[in-house]
C-alpha positions in Angstrom: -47.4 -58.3 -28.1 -44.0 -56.4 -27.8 -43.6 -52.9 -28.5 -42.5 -51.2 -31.5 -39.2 -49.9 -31.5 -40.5 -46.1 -32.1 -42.3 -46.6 -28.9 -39.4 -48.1 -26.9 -37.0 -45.5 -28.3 -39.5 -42.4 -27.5 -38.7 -41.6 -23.6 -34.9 -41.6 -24.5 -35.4 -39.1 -27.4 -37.6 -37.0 -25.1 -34.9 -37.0 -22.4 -32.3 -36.6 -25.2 -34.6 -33.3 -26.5 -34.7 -32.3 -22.6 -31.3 -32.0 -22.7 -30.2 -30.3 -25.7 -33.2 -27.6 -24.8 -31.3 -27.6 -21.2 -27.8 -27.1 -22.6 -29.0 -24.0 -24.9 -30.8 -22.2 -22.8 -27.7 -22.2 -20.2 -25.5 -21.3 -23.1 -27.9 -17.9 -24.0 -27.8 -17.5 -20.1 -24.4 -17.7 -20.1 -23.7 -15.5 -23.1 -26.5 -13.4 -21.7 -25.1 -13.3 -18.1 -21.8 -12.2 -19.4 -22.4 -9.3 -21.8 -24.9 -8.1 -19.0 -22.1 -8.3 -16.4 -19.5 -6.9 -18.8 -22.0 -3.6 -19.2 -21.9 -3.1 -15.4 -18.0 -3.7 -14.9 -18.0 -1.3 -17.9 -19.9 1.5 -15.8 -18.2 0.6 -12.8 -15.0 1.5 -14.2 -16.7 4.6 -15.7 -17.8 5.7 -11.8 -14.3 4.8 -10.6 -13.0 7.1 -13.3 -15.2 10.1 -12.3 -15.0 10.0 -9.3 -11.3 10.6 -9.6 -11.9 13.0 -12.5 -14.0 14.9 -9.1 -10.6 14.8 -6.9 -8.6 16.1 -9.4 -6.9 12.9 -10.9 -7.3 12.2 -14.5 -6.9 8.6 -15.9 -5.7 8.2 -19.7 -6.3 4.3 -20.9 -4.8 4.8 -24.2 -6.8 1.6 -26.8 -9.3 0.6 -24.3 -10.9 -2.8 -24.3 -12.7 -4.6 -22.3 -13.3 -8.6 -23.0 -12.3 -12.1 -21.3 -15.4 -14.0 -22.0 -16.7 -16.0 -20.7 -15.2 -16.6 -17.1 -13.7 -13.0 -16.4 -13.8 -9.8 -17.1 -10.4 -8.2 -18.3 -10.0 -4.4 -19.3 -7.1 -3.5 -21.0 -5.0 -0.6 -21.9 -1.9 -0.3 -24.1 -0.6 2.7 -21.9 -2.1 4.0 -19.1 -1.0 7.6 -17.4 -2.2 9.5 -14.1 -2.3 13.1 -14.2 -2.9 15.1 -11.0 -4.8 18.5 -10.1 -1.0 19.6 -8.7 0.8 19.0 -12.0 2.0 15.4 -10.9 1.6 12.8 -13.3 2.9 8.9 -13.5 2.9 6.8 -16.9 4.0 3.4 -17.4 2.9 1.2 -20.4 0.3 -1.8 -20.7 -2.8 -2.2 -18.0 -4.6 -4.5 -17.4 -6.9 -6.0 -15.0 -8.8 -9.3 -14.4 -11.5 -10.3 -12.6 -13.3 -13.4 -12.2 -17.2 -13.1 -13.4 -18.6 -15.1 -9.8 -16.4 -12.3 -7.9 -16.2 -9.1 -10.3 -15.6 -7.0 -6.9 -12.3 -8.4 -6.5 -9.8 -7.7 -8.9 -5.9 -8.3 -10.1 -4.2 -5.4 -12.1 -0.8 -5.4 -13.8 1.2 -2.4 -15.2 3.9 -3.3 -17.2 7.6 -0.4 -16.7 9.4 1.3 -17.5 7.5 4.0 -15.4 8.0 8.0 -15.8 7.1 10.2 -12.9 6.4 14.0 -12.7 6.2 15.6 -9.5 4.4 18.7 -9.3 7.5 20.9 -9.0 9.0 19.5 -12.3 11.2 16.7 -11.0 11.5 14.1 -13.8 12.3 10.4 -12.6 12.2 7.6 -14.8 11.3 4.1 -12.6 13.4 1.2 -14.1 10.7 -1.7 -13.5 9.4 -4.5 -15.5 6.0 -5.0 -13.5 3.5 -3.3 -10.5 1.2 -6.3 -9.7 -1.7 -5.4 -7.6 -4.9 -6.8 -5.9 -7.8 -5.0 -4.7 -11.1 -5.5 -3.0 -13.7 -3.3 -3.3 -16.9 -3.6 -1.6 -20.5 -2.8 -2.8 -20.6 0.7 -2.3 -17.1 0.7 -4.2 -15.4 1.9 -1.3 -11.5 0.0 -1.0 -11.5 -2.7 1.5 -8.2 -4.6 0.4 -5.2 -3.1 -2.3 -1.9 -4.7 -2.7 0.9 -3.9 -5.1 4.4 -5.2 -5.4 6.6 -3.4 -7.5 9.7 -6.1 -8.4 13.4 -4.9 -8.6 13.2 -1.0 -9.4 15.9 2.1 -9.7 15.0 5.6 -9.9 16.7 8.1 -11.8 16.5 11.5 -12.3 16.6 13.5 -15.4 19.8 14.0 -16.3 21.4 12.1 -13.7 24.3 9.7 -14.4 23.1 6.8 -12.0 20.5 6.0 -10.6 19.3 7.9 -7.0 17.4 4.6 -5.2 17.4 0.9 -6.1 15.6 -1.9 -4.1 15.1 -5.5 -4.5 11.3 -5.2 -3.9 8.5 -2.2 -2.8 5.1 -3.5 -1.1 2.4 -1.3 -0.4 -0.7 -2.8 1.5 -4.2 -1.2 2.7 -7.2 -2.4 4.2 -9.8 -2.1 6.3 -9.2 -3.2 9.7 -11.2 -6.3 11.5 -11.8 -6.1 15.0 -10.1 -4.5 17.4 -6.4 -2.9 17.5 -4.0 -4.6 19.3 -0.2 -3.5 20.0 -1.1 0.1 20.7 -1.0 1.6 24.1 -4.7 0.9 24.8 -6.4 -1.6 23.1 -9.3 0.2 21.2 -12.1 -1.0 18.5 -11.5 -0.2 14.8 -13.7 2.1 12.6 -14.4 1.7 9.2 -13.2 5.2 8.4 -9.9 3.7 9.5 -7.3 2.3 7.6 -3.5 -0.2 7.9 -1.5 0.8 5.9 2.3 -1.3 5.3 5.1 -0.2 3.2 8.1 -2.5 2.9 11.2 -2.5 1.3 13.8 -4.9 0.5 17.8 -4.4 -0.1 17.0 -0.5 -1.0 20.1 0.9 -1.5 20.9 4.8 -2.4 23.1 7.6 -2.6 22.0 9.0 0.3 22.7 6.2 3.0 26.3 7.5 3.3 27.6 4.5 5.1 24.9 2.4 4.7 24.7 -0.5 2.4 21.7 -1.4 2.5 18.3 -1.1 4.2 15.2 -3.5 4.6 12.6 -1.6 6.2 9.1 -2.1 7.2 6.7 0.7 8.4 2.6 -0.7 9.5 0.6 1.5 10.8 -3.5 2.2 11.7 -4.1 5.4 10.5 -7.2 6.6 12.4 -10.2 8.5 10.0 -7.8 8.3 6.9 -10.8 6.3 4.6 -12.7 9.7 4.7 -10.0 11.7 2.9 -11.0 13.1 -0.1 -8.1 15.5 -1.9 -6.6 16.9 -5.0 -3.0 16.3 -4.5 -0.8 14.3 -1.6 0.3 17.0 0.2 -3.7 18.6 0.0 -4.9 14.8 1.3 -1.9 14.5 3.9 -3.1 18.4 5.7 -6.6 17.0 5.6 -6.2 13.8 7.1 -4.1 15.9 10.0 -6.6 18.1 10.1 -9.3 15.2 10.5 -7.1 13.2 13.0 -3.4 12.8 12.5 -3.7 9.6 14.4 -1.6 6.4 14.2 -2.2 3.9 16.8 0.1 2.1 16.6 2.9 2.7 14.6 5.8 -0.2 13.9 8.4 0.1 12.0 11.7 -2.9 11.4 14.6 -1.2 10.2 17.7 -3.0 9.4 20.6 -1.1 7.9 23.2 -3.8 6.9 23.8 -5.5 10.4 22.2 -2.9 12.7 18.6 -3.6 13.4 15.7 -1.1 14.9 12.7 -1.4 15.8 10.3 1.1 16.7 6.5 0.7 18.0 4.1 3.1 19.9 1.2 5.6 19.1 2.2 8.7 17.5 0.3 11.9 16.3 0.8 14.1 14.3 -0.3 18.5 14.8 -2.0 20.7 12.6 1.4 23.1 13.3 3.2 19.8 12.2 4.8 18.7 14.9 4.9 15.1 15.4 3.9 13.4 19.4 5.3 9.8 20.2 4.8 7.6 22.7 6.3 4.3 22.6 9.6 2.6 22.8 12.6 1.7 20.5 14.9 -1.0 20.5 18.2 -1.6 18.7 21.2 -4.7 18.8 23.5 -2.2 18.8 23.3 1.2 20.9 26.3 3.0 19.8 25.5 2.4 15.9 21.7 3.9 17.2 23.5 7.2 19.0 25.8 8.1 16.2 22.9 7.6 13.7 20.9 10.3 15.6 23.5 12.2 15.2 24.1 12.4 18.7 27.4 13.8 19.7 29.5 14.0 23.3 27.7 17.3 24.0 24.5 16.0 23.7 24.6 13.1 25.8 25.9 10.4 23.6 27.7 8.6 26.4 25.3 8.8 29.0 22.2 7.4 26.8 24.6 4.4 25.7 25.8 3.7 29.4 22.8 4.1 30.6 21.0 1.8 27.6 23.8 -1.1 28.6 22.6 -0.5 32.6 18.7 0.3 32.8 17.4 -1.1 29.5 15.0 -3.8 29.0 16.7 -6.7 27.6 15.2 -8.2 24.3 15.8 -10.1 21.0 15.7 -8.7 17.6 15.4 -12.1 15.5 18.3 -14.0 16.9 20.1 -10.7 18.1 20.1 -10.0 21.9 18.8 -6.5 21.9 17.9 -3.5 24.3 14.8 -1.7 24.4 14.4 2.0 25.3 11.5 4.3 25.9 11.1 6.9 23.8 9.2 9.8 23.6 8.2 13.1 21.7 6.3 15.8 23.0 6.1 19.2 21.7 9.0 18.7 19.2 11.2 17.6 22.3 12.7 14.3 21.6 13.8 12.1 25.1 15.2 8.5 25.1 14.4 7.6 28.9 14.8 10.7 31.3 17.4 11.5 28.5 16.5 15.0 26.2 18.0 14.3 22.9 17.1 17.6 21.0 14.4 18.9 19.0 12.5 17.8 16.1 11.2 20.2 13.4 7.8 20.3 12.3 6.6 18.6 8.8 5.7 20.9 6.3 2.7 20.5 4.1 
């Protein structure tokens, strides 16, 4: 005897039921999962904002939202403004960030321009840019391990100014955490976690103040030892801690090229509580004559001997496809010497 069609057709509905039963209870934990994860990127933002209301910084998110369900998290502001303990503040208009609700650690942020910028001694500058893109990384204990930004084709006037004071193409600005072990310094030494890279670069940055220069691309990467620990109010408060701490950076490069003349400096500096700056390292240039006169170096102070003597004793290099000589330098006690060469004295920084 054959079976009934309600009894053939029975597995497939349970299955069918199985399913559908499947399907909304991952919906509920889905829509669950999400509002739950949105409450805990809500109070991490909150921590992130008190603990820089505690140093001093203020954060003003005008029309606050947070949403992007259900694969991210995005909060959003229609202006956004930082106010420091000093009196220096930054505004700029919409904020937002995303990230992704697998990885809500890591997270992109854009800040639409134009940008204003107070110092703390009244400076006005307004920041003709269209868009800071950034990514950071933080880890559980939300402490940074990554932050990017790129800040596109800027200018910077000042209030009241006819033109503006600084343009560029492009501004970077990375940090992290280092991995490892340092290499490049003058002793190769393991990394701490209190340490910190740090690169700036900028592209075809051209200003008033370059006199004859055109324009400069420049990069500046450095490991600044103990700087993760720094905990101030202002810049210049965080800048005479960190000295204070360690005023370490092993190493320090920097790639400087003003129009056709090319630099490159790398070695270990530090830097004094009295603000005098220590370097030990070497520099190299493709042209040494461009390199004397932009020290300012004149006939009294042995501008003829350090470029003879570059040409004759100098280690021969390449700068890209430039042939190039390298120098040592050094700086001790404010006392600058190319070689066995005294160039003059540097001041001390103030802060």
């Amino acid at each position: 005897m054959s079976a009934t069609p309600a009894a053939s057709a029975s597995p497939f509905g349970r299955k069918i039921k199985f399913m559908a039963i499947f399907i909304a209870v991952l919906v509920v934990l889905v829509i669950a999962g999400w509002f739950i994860g949105a409450q805990i990127y809500r109070s991490a933002i909150d921590e992130g904002r008190a603990a820089l209301a505690s140093e001093g910084v203020t954060l003003t998110c005008n029309d606050e939202s947070l949403g992007g369900f259900p694969a991210r998290f995005e909060w959003r502001c229609s202006s956004l403004s930082l106010s420091m303990a000093g009196g220096a503040e930054v505004s700029g208009g919409a904020f937002n960030t995303v990230s992704p609700v697998w990885n809500p650690l890591f997270t992109i942020a854009e800040w639409t321009g134009p940008f204003r910028s107070l110092s703390a001694d009244g400076f006005d500058a307004d920041i003709a840019a269209e868009l800071l893109r950034a990514s950071i990384r933080i880890n559980t204990s939300l402490q940074l391990e990554r932050l990017s930004a790129v800040l596109d084709p800027f200018s910077v006037t000042l209030q009241g100014a006819p033109q503006a004071i600084a343009s560029g193409n492009q501004a970077e600005l990375h940090v992290r955490q280092p991995v490892g072990t340092v290499e490049g310094s003058a002793t190769t030494q393991p990394s701490s976690e209190n340490d910190l890279e740090v690169a700036l670069v900028l592209f075809g940055l051209e200003s008033l103040f370059l006199g004859g220069v055109d324009q400069i691309d420049m990069s500046i990467t450095a490991l600044m030892e103990d700087l993760a620990t720094v905990r101030a109010r202002s810049l210049q408060q965080g800048l005479r801690s960190w000295v204070e701490q360690s005023g370490r950076i092993t190493p320090l490069a920097t790639r400087l090229r003003l129009d056709d003349h090319a630099i490159n400096l790398d070695g270990d500096a530090v830097i004094g509580t009295d603000g005098r700056i220590g370097f030990d390292g070497a520099i190299a240039t493709n042209d040494v004559a461009a390199l004397v006169d932009l020290m300012g170096i004149d006939a009294s102070n042995n501008a003829s001997a350090i470029t003879a003597g570059a040409t004759l004793f100098g280690r021969q290099t390449t700068i890209g496809e430039d042939r190039a000589v390298e120098l040592p330098l050094r700086i001790s006690q404010g006392t600058v010497s190319i070689g066995p060469v005294p160039l003059g004295v540097l001041p001390p920084l103030r802060f």
